[in-house]
Backbone as a printed PyTorch tensor [residue, N CA C, xyz], in Angstrom:
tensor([[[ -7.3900,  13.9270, -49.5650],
         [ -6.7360,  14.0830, -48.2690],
         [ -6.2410,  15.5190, -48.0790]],

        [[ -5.9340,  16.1790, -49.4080],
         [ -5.3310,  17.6660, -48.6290],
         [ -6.4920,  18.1010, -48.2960]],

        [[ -7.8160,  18.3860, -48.9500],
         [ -9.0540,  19.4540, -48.2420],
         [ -9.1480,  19.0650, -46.3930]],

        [[ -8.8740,  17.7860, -46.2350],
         [ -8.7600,  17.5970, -45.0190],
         [ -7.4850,  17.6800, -44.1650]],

        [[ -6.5270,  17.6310, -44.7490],
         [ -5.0490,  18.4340, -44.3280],
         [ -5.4010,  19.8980, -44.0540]],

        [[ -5.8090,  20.0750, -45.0440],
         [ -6.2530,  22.1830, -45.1000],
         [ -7.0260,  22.3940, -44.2330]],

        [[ -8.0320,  21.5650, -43.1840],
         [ -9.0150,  21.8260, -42.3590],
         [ -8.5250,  21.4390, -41.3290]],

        [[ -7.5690,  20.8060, -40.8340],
         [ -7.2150,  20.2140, -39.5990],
         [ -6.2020,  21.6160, -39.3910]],

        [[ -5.5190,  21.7550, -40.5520],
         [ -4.5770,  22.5030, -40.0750],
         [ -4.9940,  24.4170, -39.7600]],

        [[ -6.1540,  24.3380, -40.2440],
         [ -7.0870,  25.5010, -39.6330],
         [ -7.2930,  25.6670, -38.0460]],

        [[ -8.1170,  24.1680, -38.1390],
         [ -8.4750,  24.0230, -36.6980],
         [ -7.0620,  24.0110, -35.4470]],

        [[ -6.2400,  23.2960, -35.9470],
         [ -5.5010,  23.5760, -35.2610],
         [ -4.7120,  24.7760, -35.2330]],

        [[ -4.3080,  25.3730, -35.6510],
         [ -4.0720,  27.0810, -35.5930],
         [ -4.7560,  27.7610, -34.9510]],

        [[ -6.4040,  27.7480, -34.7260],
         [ -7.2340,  28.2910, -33.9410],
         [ -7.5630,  28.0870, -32.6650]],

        [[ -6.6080,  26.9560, -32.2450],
         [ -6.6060,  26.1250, -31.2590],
         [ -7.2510,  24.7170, -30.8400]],

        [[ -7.7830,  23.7050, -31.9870],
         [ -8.6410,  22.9440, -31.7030],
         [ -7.8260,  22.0780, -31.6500]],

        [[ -8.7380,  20.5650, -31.4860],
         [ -8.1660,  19.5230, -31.2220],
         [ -9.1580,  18.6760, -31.7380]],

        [[ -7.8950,  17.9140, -32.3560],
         [ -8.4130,  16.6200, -33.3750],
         [ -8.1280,  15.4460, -33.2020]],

        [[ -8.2750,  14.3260, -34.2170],
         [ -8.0270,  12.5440, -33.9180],
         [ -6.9940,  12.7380, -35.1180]],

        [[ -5.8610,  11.9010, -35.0650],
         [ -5.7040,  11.8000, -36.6540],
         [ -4.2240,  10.8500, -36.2480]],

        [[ -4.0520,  10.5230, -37.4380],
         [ -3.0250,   9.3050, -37.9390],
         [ -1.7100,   9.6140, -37.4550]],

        [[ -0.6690,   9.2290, -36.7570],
         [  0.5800,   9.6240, -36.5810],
         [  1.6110,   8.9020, -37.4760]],

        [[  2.5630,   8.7020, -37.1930],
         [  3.3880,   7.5420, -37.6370],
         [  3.0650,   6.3880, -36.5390]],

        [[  2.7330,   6.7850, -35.4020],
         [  2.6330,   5.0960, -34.8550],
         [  1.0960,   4.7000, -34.5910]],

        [[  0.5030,   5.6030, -33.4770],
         [ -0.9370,   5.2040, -33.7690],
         [ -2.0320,   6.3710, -33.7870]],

        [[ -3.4570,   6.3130, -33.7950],
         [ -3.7350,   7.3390, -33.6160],
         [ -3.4150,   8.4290, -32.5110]],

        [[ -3.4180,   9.3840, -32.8180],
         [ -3.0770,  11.0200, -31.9810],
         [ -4.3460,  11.4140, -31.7120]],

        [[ -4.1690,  12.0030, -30.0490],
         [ -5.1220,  13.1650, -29.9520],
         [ -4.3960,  14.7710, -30.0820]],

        [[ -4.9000,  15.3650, -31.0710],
         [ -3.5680,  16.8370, -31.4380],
         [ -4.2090,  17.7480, -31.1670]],

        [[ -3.3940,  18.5390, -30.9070],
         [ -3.2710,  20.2330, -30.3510],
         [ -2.2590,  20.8360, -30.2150]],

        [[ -1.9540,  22.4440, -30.0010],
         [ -1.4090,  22.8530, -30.4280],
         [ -0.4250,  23.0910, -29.1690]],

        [[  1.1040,  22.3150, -28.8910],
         [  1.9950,  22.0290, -27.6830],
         [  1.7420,  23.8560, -27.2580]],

        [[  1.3600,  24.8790, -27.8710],
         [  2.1300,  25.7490, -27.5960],
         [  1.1710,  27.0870, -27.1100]],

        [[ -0.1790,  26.2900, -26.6640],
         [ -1.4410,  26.5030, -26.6090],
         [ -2.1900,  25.8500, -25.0520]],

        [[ -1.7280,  26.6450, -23.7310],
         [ -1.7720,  26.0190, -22.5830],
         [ -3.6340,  25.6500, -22.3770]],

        [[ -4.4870,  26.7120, -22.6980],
         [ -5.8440,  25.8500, -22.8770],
         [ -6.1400,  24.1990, -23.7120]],

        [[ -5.9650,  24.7390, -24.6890],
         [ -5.4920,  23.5280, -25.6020],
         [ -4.9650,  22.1080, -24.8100]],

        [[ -3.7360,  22.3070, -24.6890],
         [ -3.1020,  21.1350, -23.8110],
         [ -3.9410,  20.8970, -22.5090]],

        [[ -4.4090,  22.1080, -21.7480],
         [ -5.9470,  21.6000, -19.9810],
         [ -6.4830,  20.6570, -20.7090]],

        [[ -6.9170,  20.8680, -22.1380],
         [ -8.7430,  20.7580, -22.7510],
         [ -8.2820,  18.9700, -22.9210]],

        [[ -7.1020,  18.8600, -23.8110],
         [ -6.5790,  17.4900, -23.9390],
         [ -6.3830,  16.5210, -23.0330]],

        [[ -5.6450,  16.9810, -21.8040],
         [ -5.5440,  16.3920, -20.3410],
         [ -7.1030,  16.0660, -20.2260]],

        [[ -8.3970,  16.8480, -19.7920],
         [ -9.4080,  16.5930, -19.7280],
         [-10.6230,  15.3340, -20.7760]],

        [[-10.2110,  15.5890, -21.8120],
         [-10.1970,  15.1310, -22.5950],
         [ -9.8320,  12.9630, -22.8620]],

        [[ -8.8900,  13.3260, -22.2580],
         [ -8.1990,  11.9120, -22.1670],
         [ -8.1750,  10.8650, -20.5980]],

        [[ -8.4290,  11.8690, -19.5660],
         [ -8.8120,  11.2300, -18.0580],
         [ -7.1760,  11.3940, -18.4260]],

        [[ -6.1830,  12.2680, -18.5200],
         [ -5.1240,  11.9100, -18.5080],
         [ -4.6590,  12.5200, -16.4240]],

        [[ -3.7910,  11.4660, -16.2200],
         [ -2.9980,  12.2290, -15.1640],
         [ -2.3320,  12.9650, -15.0440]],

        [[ -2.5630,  14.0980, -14.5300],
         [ -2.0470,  15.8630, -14.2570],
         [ -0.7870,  15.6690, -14.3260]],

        [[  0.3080,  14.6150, -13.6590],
         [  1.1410,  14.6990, -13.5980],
         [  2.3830,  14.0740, -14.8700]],

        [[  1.4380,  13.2440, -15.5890],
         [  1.9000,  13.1320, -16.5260],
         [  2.0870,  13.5970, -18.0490]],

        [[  3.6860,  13.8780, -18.6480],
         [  3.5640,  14.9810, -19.5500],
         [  3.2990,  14.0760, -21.2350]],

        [[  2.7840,  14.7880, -21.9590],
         [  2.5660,  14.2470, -23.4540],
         [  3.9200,  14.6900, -24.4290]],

        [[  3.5200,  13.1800, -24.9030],
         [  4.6880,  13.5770, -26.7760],
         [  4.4000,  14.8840, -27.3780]],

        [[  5.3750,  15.4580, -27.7310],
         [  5.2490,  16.4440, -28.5040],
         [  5.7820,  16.0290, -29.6270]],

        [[  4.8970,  16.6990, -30.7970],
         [  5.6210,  15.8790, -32.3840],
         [  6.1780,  17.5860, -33.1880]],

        [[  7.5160,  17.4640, -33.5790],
         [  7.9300,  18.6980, -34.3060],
         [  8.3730,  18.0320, -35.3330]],

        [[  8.7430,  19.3930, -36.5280],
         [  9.0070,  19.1420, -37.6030],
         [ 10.1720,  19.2110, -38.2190]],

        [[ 11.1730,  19.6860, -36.9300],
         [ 12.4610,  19.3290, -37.4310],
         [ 13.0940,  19.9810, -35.5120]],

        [[ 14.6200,  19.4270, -35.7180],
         [ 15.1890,  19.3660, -34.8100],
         [ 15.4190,  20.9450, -34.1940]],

        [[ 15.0860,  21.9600, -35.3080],
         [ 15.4280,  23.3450, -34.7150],
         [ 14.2450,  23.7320, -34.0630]],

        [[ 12.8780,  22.7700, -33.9890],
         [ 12.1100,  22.9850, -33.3320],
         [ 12.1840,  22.9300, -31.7320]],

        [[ 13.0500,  21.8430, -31.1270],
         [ 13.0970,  22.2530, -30.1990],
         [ 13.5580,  23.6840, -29.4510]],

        [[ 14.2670,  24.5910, -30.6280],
         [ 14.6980,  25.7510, -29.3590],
         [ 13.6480,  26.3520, -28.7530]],

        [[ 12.0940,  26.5630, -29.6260],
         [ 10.7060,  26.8860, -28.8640],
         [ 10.6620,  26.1600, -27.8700]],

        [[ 11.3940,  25.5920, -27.1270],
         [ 10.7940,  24.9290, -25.7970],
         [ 12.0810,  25.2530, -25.2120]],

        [[ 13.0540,  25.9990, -25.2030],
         [ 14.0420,  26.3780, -24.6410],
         [ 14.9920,  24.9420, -24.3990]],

        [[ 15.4990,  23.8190, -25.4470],
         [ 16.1570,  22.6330, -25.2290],
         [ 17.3680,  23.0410, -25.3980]],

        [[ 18.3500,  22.8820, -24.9300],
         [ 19.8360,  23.1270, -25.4780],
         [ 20.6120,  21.5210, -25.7330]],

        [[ 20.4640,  21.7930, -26.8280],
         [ 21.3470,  20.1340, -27.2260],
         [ 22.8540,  20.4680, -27.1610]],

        [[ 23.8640,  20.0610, -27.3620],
         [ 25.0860,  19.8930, -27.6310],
         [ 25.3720,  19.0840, -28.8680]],

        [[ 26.4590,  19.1550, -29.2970],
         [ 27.0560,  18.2230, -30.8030],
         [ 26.7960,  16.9220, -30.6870]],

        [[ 26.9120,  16.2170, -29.4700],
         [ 26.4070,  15.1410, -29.3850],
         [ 24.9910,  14.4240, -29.4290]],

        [[ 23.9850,  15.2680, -29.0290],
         [ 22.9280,  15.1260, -28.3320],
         [ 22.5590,  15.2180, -29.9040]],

        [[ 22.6570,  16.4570, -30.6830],
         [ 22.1010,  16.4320, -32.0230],
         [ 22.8730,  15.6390, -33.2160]],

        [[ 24.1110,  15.0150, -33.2900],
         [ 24.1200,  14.2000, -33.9290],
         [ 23.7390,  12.4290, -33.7240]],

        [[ 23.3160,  12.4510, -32.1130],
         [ 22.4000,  11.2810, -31.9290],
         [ 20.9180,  11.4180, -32.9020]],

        [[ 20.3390,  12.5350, -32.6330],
         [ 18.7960,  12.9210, -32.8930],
         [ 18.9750,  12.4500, -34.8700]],

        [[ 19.6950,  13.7960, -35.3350],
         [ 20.0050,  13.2060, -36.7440],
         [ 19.8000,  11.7580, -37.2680]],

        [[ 20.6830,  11.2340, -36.0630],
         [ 20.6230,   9.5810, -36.6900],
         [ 19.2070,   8.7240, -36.4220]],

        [[ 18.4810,   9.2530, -35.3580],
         [ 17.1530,   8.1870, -35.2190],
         [ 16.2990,   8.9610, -35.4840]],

        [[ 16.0410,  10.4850, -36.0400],
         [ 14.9410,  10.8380, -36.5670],
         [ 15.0200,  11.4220, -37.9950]],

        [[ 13.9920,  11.8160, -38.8450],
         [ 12.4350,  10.8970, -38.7150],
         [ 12.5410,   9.5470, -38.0790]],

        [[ 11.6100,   9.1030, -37.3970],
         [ 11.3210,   7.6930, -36.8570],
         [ 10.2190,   7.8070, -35.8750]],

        [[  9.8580,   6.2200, -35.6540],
         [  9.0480,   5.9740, -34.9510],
         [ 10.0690,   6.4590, -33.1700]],

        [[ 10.3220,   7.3960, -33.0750],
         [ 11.6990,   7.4830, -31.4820],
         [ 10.9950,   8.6890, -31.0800]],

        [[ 10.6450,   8.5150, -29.7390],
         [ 10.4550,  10.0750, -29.3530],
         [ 11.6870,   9.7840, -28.2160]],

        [[ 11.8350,  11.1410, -28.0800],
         [ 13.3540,  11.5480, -27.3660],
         [ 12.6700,  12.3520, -26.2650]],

        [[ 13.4710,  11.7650, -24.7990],
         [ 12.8690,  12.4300, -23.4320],
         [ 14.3840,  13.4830, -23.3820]],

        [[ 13.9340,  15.0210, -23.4990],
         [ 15.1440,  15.7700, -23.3140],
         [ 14.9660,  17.4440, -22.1890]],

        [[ 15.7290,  17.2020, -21.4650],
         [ 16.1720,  18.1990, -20.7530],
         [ 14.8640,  19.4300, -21.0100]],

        [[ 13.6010,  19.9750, -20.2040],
         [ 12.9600,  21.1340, -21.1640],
         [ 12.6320,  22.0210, -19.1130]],

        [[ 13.5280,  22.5600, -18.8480],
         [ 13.8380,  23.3620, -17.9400],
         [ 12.6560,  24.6680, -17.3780]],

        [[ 12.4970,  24.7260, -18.3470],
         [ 11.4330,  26.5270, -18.4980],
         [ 10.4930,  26.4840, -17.6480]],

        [[ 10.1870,  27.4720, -16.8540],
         [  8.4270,  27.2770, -16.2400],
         [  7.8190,  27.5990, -16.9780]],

        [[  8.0760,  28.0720, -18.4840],
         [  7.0510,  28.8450, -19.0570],
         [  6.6200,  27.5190, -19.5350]],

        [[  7.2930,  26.5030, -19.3170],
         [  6.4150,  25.1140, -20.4250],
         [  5.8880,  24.3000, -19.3840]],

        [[  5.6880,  24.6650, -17.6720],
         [  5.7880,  23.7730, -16.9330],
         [  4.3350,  23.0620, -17.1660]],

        [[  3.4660,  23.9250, -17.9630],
         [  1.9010,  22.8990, -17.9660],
         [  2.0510,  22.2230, -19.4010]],

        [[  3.8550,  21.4330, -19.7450],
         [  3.6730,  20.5200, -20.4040],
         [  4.0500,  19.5390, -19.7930]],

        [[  5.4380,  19.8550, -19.5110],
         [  6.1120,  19.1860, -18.7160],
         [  5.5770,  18.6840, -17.2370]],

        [[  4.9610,  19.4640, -16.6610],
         [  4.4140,  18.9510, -15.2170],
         [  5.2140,  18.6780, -14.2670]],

        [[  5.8620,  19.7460, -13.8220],
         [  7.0400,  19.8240, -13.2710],
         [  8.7070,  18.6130, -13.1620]],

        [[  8.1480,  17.9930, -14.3920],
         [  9.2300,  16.9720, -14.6480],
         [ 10.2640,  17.4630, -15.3210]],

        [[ 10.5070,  19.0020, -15.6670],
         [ 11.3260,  19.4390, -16.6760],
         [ 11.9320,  18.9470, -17.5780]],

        [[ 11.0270,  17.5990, -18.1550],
         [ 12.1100,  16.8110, -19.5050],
         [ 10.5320,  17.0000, -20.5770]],

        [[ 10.6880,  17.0200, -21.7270],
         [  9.9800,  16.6290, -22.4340],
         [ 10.2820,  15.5350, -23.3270]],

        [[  9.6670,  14.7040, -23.7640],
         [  9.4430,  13.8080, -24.8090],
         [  9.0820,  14.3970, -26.2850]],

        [[ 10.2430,  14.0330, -27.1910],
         [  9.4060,  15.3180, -28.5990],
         [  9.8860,  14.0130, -29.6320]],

        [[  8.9990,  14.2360, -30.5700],
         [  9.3220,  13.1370, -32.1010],
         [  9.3980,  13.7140, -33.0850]],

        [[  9.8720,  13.2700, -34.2150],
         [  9.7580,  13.9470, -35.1310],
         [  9.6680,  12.8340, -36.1850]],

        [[  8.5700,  12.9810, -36.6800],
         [  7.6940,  11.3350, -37.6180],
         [  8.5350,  11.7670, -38.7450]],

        [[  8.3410,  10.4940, -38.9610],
         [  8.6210,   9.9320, -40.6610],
         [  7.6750,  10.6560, -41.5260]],

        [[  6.1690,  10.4740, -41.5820],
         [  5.2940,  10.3910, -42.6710],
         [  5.5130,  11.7870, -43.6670]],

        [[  6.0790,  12.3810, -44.5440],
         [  5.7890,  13.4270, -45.0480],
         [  5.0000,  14.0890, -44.5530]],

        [[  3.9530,  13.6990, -44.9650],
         [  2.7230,  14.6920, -44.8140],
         [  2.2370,  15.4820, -43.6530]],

        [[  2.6840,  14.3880, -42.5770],
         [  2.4170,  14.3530, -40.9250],
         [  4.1610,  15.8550, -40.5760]],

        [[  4.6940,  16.0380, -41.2090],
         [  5.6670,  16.8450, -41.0750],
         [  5.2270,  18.0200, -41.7920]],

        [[  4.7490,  18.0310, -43.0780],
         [  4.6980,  19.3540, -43.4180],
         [  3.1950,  19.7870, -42.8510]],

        [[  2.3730,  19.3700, -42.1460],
         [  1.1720,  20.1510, -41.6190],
         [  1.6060,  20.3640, -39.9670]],

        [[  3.0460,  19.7380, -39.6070],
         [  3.6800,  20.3220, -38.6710],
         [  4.4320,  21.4220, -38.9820]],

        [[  5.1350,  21.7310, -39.9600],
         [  5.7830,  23.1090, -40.1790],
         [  5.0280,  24.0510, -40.7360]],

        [[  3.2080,  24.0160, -40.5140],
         [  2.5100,  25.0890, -40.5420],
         [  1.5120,  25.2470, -39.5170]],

        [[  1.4260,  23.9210, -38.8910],
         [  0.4570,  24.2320, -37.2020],
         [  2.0230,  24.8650, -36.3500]],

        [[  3.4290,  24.1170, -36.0660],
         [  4.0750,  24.5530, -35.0730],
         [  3.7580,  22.7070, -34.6050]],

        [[  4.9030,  22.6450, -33.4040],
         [  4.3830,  21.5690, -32.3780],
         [  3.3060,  21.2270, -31.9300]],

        [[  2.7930,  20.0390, -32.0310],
         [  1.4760,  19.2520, -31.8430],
         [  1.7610,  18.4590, -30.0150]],

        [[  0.9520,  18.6020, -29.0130],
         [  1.2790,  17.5720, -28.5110],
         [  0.2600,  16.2420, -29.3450]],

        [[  0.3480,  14.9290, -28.9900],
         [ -0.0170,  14.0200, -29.9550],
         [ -0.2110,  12.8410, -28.8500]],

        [[ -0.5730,  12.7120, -27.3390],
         [ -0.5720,  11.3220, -26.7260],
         [ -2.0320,  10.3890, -27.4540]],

        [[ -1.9620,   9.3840, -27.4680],
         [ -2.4630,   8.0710, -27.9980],
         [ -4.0980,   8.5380, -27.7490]],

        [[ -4.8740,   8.2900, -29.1110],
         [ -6.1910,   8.6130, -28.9540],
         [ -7.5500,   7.8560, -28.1400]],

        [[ -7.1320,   7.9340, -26.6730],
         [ -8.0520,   7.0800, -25.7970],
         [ -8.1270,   7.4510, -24.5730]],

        [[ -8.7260,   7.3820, -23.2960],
         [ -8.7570,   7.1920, -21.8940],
         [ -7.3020,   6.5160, -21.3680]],

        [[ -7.0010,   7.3880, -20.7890],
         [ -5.9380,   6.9490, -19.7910],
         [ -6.2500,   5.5850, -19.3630]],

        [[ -5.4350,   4.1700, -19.4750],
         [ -5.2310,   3.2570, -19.4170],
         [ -6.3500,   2.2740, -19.7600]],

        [[ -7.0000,   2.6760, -21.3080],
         [ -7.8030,   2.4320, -22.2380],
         [ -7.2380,   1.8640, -23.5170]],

        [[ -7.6580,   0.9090, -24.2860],
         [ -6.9040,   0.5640, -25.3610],
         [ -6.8530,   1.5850, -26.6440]],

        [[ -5.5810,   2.3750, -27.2860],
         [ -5.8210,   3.4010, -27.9230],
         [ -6.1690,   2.9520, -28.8990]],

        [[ -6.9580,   3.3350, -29.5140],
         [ -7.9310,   3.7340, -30.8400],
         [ -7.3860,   2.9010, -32.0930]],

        [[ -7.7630,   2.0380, -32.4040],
         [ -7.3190,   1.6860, -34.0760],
         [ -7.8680,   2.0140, -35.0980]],

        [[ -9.0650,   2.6310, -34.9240],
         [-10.1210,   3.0720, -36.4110],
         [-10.9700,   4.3740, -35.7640]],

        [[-10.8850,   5.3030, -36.3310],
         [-11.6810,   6.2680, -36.1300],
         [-12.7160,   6.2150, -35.2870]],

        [[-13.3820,   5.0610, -35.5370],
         [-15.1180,   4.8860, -34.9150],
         [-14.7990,   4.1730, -33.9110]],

        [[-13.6450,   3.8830, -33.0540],
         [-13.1360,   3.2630, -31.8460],
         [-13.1120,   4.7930, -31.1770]],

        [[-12.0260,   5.8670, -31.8860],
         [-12.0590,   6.7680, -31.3840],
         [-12.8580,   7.9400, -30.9810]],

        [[-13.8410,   7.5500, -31.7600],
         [-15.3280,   8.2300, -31.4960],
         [-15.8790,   7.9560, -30.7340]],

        [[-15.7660,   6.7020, -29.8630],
         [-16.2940,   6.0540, -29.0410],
         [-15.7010,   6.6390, -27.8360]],

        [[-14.2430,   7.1740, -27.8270],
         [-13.9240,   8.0350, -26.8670],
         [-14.3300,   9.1780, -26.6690]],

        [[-14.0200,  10.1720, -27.6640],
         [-14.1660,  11.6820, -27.4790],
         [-15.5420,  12.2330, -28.1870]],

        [[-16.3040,  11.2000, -29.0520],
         [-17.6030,  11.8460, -29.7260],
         [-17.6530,  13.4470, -30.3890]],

        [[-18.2070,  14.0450, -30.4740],
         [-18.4370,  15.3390, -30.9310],
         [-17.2790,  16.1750, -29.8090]],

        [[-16.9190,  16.4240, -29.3230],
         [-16.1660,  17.2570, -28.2760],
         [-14.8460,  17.1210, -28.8750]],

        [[-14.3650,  17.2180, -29.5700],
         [-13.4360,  17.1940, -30.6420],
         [-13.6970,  17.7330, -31.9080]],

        [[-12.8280,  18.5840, -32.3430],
         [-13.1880,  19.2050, -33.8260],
         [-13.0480,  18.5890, -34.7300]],

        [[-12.2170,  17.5510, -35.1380],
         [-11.7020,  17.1900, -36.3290],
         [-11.4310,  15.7060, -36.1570]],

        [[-11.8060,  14.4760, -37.3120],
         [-11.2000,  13.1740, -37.0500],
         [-10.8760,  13.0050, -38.7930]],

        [[ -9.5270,  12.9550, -38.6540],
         [ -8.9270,  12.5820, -40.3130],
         [ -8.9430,  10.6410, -39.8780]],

        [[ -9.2460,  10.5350, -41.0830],
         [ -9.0770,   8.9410, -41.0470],
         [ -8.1040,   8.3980, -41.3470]],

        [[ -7.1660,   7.1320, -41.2390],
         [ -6.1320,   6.9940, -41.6650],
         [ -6.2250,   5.5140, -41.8310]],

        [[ -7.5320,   4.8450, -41.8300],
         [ -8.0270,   3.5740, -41.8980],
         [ -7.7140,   2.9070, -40.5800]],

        [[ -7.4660,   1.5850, -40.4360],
         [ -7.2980,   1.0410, -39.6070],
         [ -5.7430,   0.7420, -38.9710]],

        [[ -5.5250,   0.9640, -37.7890],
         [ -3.8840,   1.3420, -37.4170],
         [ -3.1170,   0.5810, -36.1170]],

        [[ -2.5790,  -0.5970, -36.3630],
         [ -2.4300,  -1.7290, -35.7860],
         [ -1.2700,  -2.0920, -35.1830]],

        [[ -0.7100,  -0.4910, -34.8920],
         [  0.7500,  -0.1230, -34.3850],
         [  0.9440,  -0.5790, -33.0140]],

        [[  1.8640,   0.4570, -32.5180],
         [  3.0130,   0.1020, -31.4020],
         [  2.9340,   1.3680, -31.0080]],

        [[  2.8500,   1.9360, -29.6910],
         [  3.4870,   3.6560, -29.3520],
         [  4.9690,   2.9720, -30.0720]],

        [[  5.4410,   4.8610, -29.5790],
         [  6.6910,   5.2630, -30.1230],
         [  8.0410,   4.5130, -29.6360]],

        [[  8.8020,   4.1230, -29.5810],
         [ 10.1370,   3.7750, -28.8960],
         [ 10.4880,   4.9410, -27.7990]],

        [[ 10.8720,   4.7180, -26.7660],
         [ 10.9350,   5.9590, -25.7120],
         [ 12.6520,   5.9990, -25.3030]],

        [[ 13.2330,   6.9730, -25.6800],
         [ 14.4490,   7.1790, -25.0960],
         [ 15.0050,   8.2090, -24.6070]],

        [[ 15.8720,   8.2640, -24.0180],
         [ 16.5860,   9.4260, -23.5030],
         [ 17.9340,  10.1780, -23.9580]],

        [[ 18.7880,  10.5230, -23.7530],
         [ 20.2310,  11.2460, -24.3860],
         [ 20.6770,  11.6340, -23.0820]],

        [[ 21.5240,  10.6370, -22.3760],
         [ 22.1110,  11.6940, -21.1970],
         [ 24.1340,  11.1410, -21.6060]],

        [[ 24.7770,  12.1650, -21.1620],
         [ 26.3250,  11.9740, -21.1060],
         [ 26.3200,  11.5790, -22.6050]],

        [[ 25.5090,  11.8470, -23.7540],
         [ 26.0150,  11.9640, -25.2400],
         [ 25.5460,  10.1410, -25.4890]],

        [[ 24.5560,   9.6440, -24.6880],
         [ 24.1940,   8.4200, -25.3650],
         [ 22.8120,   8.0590, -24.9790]],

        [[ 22.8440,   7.0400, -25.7470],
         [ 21.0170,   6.7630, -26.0510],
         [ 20.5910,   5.5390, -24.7760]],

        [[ 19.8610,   6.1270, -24.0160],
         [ 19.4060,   4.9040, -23.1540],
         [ 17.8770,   4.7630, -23.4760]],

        [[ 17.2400,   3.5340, -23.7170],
         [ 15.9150,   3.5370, -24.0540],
         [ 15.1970,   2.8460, -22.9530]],

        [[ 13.8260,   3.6430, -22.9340],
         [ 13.0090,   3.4490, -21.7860],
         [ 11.8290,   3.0690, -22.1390]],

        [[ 11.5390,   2.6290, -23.3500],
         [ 10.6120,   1.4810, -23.8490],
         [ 10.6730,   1.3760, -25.0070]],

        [[ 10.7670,   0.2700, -25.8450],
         [ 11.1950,  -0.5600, -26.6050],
         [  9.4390,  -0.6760, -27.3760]]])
């Protein structure tokens, strides 16, 4: 698994985009911080323009690259539910990020459990990571489902066997508390 850790995390540095295992189900990844990248993914997925993707970081000081300003509260919520299956919808203001956000100025960011899935994040940078399939398509449980989506037009598919998850838990942080917006 690392020769293929070591190759994804090439490709993605160079800007590509791959299939691969998250903590919840398969990911389509690229590099959040890489506005071709993120078009190519939108295209990629029949995703709607207006809707923005998970971003997965590798620790909470990752958000200041997206210009987030937490408060004491906001980050000793985060502390407590991440690592986890939780992505957090938070405040992301900037136009410089607006072709993530999509003029919704909040982003959604996670920060996984899996080891491994963290430290090939603290050497790509932020991944966006939405579910490996067609916009309102069943996402991907085995590689060769997901091949069936994106075929060769994708650089990279790490396998992670068969993956029989749940998306992420979806919540928010407003006035210093947790409201969740899917379960």
């Amino acid at each position: 698994m690392y020769k293929q850790l070591e190759k994804a995390k090439k490709v993605l540095l160079r800007g590509g985009i791959g299939v691969l295992p998250t903590d919840t189900i398969y990911g389509l990844v690229g590099s959040a911080l890489n506005k071709k990248t993120v078009s190519q993914i939108y295209k990629l997925r029949r995703r709607n323009p207006r809707k923005p993707m998970i971003v997965l970081v590798d620790s909470v000081s990752d958000l200041k690259e997206f210009g987030v300003k937490i408060g004491a509260k906001e980050r000793k919520i985060l502390n407590r539910i991440w690592p986890n299956k939780v992505s957090v919808v938070l405040p992301c203001p900037s136009r410089k990020f607006a072709y993530l956000h999509r003029g919704t100025k909040t982003l959604a960011f996670r920060l996984p459990k899996p080891y491994w899935l963290r430290k090939l994040l603290s050497k790509t940078g932020p991944l966006v990571a939405p579910s490996a399939n067609w916009e309102d398509r069943p996402p991907a449980k085995t590689i060769k489902e997901a091949k069936k989506y994106f075929g060769n037009k994708i650089d990279f598919y790490l396998d992670g066997g068969r993956i029989i998850l749940r998306p992420s838990k979806l919540v928010k942080i407003e006035c210093g508390k947790e409201i969740i917006l899917r379960k």
